[in-house]
N, C-alpha and C positions, 0 to 999 in steps of 0.2 A: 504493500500500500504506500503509496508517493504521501509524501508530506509535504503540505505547501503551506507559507508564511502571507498571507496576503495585509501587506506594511502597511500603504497609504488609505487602508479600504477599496470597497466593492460595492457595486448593486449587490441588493440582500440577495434579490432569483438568481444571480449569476452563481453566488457561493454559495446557495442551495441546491444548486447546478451539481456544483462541482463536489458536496456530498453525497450527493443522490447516484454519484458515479465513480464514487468507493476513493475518492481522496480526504483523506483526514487535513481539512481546513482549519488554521489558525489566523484569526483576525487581531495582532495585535501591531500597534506602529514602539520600533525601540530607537530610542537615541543612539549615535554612533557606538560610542563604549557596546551597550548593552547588545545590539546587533553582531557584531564582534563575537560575542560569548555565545547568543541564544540562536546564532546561524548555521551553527553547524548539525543539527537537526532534522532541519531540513533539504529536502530535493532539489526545491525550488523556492522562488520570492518571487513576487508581484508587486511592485513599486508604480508610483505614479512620480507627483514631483518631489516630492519633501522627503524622502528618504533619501540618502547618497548608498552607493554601492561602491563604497571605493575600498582600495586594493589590500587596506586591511581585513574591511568585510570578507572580500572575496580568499583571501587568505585562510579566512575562520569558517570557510564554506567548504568542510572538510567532503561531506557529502552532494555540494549542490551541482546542478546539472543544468539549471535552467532559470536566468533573467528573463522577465517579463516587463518592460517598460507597457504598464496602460496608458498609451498615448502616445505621440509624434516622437518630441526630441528623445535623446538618449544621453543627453551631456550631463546627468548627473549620476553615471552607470562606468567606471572604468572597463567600455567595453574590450579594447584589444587584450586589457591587462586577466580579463575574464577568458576569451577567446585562449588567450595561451595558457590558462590552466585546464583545457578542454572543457570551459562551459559556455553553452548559445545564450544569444542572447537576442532577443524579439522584442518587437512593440507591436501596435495596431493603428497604424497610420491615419487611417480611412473615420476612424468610427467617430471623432469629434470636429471634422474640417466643416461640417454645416455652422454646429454652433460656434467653434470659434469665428469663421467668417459674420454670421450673422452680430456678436461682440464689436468686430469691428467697425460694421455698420451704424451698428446703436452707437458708437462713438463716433463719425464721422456727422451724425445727425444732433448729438447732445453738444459739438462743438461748432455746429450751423446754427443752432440757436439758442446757443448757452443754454441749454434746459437744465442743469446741475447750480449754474449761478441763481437761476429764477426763480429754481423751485426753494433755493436756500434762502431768497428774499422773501420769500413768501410766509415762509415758516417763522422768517423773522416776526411777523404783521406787517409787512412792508408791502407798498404797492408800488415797483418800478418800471411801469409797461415803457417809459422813456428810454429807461436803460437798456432795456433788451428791443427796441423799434429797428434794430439795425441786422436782425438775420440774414442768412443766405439760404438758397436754395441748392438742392444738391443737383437737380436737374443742370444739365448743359456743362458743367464743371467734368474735369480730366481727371481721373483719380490714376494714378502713376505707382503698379504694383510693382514691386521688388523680392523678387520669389513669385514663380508659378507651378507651385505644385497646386495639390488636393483642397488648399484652403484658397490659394492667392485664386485660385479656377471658379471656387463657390463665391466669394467675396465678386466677382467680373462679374457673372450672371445675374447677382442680385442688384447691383448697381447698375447694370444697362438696364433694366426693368425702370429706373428714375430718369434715363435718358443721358446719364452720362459717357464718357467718351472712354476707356480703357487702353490706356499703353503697359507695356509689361518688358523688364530686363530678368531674365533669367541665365544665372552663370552657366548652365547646364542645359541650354536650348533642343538636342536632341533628345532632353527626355520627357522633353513639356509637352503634355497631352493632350492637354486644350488650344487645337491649331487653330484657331478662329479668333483669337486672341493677337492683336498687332505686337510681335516682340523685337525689341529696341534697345540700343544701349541704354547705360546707365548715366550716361551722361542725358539722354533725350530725354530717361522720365524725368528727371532733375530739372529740366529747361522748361518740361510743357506743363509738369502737374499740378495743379490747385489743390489736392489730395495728395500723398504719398504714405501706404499702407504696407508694412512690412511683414515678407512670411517667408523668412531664410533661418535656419539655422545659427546658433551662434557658435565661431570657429574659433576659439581663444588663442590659434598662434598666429591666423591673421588680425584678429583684434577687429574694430568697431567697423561694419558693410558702410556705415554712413558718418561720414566723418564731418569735421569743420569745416573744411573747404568744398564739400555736397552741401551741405546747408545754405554757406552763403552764396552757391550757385543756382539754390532755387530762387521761386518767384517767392517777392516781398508777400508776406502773406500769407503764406502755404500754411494745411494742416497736417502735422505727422500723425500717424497711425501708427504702435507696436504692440503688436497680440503675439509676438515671435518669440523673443527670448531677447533678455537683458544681457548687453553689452554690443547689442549690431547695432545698435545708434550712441554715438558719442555721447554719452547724459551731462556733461560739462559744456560743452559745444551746444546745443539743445539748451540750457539754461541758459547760455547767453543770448540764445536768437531769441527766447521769449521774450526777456528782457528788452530786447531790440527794438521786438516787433517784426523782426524778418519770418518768423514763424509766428503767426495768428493765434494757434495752440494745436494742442496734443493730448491725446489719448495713448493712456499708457495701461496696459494689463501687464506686463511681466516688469522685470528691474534689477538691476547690479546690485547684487546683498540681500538678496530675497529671504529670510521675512522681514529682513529690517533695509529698504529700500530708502534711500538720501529724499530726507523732509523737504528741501528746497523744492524737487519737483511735485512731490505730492502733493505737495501745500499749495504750489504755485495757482494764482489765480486762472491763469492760462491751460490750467491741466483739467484732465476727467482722469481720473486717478482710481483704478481696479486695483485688486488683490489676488492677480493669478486667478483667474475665474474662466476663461475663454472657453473650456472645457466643462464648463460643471453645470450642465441642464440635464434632465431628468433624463432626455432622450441619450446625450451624448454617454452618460455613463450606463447604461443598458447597452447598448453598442459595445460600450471599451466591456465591460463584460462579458457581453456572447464573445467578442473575439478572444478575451483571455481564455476564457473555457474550451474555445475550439483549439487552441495554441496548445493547451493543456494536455488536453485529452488525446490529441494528433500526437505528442511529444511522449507520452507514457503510453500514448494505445491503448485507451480507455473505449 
C-alpha cells in the first residue's frame, strides 16, 4: 500500500478518491525541519505552493518515489536534485489556467476602474463619484501577453470577447499552440501595449523577464499584470514607475518573499494586491485533484 503525504491540501472527493483506491492518505502541511524527519515514510508528497521540497527534504525521502506539484510552476520542488536521486516528478499544468486567467482579468478591470479604491471609499461613508469619473474601458485597448502557454491562450480569448486587440512574445514560439494569436517580439509588446499581462515562469539564473529598461520602454500609462511568479518583473523598477506614473498601476497575485511580500507594493495606492490566489476557485482545485489522483494511481497502478 503507497503512502502518500498530501502537504499543501486537496479537494476532500479527490482524497476520498485516493482512499477508496487503497492508498493510505495523510493530510498534514510540516514546516521544513519537520518534513525532513516525517518524509521518509512516505512514497510520495503532493505539494502545491507553500511547501518547499528542497534537497534536504528530498535527502530525508529515504522511501519517496514520486513529487507531485498540484499546479503549473515547479520552482519550489529541487527538481533535477530529485530526478538524480531516481524520483519523478509531475505537476498538472492544465487544470487551473481558466481560473488563473480569468484572476487576471478581474484585475485588468478592478485597475480600469479603481473598483478596490471605490469600494474602500465607500466603506469609508465617503461618496467620491468625482474621484473615480475618470475610468477606462477595456474594449479597443492592446493587452500585450508575455508567455503563451495554457493561461496567456485563456486570458487572449476572454479579452477578445471585450474587443481588445492581442499581441503575444513567447521565448518558445514553436511550442505555442494557440496559432491565431499575432506573436511578436518582446520588444513590440512593450511598444504597443496598454495592458501587459505576464504568464512565464520564473528563471532565477536569468533573473527578472521584465526589467527597468522594459518599463521605461512602455507606453506612459501602461497597466502590469502578474499572476506568474514573483521575480519576472523587476518589483524595485515597478515601484518607481508607479511613483512616476509611467505605469498607471498593477495587479499583483504572486511576489519576491512570499508570504511576506515588500509593503511598499502592496500598500501602494496604485496596486490591486492578491495573496497567491490565481489558483484557488472551487473548480480549479477539483481539477488539480482529478489530475493528482490520475498521476497517482497511473504511477502505483492502482
Amino acid at each position: 500500500m503507497a503512502k502518500i503525504l498530501i502537504s499543501d491540501g486537496m479537494d476532500s472527493s479527490s482524497v476520498a478518491e485516493l482512499k477508496k483506491a487503497g492508498f493510505e492518505v495523510t493530510e498534514q502541511f510540516y514546516p521544513e525541519p519537520e518534513l525532513i524527519k516525517e518524509i521518509a515514510a512516505y512514497d510520495a508528497v503532493v505539494v502545491r505552493s507553500a511547501t518547499k521540497v528542497t534537497e534536504a527534504v528530498i535527502d530525508g525521502g529515504k522511501n519517496l518515489k514520486l513529487i507531485i506539484r498540484g499546479g503549473v510552476g515547479v520552482d519550489n520542488i529541487k527538481v533535477d536534485y530529485a530526478k538524480s536521486k531516481g524520483i519523478k516528478v509531475m505537476n498538472t499544468p492544465g487544470a487551473s489556467s481558466d481560473s488563473v486567467a480569468e484572476l487576471a482579468l478581474a484585475l485588468m478591470f478592478a485597475l480600469a476602474r479603481q473598483t478596490s479604491a471605490a469600494d474602500r471609499t465607500m466603506k469609508d461613508g465617503k461618496w467620491e463619484k468625482k474621484e473615480f469619473s475618470k475610468g477606462t474601458e477595456l474594449g479597443g485597448k492592446t493587452l500585450g501577453l508575455i508567455g503563451l502557454g495554457r493561461i496567456g491562450a485563456s486570458l487572449a480569448k476572454k479579452v477578445a470577447a471585450l474587443g481588445m486587440k492581442v499581441v503575444a512574445f513567447d521565448k518558445f514560439p514553436d511550442q505555442v499552440r494557440d496559432k491565431s494569436i499575432t506573436l511578436v517580439t518582446k520588444a513590440e509588446v512593450i511598444k504597443q501595449a496598454d495592458y501587459i499581462s505576464l504568464h512565464i515562469p520564473f528563471d532565477k539564473a536569468a533573473g527578472a523577464e521584465v526589467t527597468a529598461t522594459d518599463i521605461a520602454a512602455m507606453k506612459k500609462g501602461v497597466v502590469i499584470i502578474n499572476c506568474a511568479r514573483g521575480g519576472v518583473i523587476d518589483e524595485a523598477a515597478l515601484l518607481e514607475a508607479l511613483n512616476s506614473g509611467q505605469v498607471r498601476g498593477a495587479g499583483i497575485d504572486v511576489w519576491i518573499g512570499e508570504p511576506e511580500p515588500r509593503q511598499d507594493l502592496t500598500k501602494h495606492p496604485k496596486v490591486v494586491a492578491m495573496p497567491h490566489i490565481g489558483a484557488a476557485t472551487v473548480e480549479a482545485q477539483a481539477r488539480v485533484g482529478g489530475e493528482v489522483v490520475g498521476l497517482l494511481k497511473e504511477f502505483f497502478k492502482k
